[in-house]
C-alpha positions as CSV (number, residue, x, y, z in Angstrom):
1,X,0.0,0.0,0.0
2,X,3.0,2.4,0.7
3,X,5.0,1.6,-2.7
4,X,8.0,4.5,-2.7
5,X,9.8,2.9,-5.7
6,X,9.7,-0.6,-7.6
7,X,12.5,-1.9,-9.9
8,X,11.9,-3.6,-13.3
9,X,13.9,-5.5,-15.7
10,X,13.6,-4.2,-19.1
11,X,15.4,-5.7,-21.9
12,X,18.7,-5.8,-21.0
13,X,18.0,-2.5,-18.5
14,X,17.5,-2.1,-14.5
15,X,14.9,0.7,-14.6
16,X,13.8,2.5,-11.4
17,X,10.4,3.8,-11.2
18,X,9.7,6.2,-8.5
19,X,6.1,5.9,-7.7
20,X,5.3,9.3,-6.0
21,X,7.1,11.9,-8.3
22,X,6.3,9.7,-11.5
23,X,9.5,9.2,-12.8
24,X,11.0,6.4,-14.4
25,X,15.1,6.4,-14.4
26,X,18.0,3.6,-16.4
27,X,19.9,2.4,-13.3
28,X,22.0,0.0,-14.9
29,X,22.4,-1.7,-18.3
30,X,24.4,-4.7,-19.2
31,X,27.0,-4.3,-22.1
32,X,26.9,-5.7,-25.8
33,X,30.0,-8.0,-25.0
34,X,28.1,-9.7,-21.9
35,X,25.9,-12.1,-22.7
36,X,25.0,-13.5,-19.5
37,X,21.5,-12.5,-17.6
38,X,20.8,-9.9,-15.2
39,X,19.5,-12.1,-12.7
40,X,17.0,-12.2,-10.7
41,X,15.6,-9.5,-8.6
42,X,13.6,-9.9,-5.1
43,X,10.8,-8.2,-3.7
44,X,11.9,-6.8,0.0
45,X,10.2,-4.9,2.0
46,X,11.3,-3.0,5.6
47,X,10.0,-0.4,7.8
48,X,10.7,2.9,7.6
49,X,13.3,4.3,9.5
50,X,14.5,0.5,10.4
51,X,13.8,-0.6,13.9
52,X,16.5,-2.5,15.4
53,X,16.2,-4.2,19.1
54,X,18.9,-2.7,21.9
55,X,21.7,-4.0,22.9
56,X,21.9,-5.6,26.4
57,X,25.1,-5.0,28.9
58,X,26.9,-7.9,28.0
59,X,30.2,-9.5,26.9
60,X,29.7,-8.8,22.7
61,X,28.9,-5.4,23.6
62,X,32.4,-4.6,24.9
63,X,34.1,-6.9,22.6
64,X,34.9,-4.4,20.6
């Protein structure tokens, strides 16, 4: 429901299409001379700013 962006494969072309300012931009495109495949890519999804748990006192926390 909250797309911001979504990538597509195009051809041999990485396209990124930003949903809310409508714009669609070429992020990457794979030379003449290679013949392999893009590969594959993923949906993924996160939240928005990234929640991570707290550290606890403990012994990794002052390995460093």
């Amino acid at each position: 429901d909250n797309v911001e962006f979504v990538l597509l494969e195009m051809g041999r072309s990485i396209l990124y299409l930003d949903v809310k300012y409508r714009t669609l931009r070429r992020v990457y495109e794979l030379a003449n001379e290679d013949r392999s495949s893009l590969g594959y890519i993923q949906p993924f999804m996160m939240p928005w700013p990234p929640v991570f748990p707290a550290l606890k006192n403990g012994s990794a926390r002052n390995a460093i």
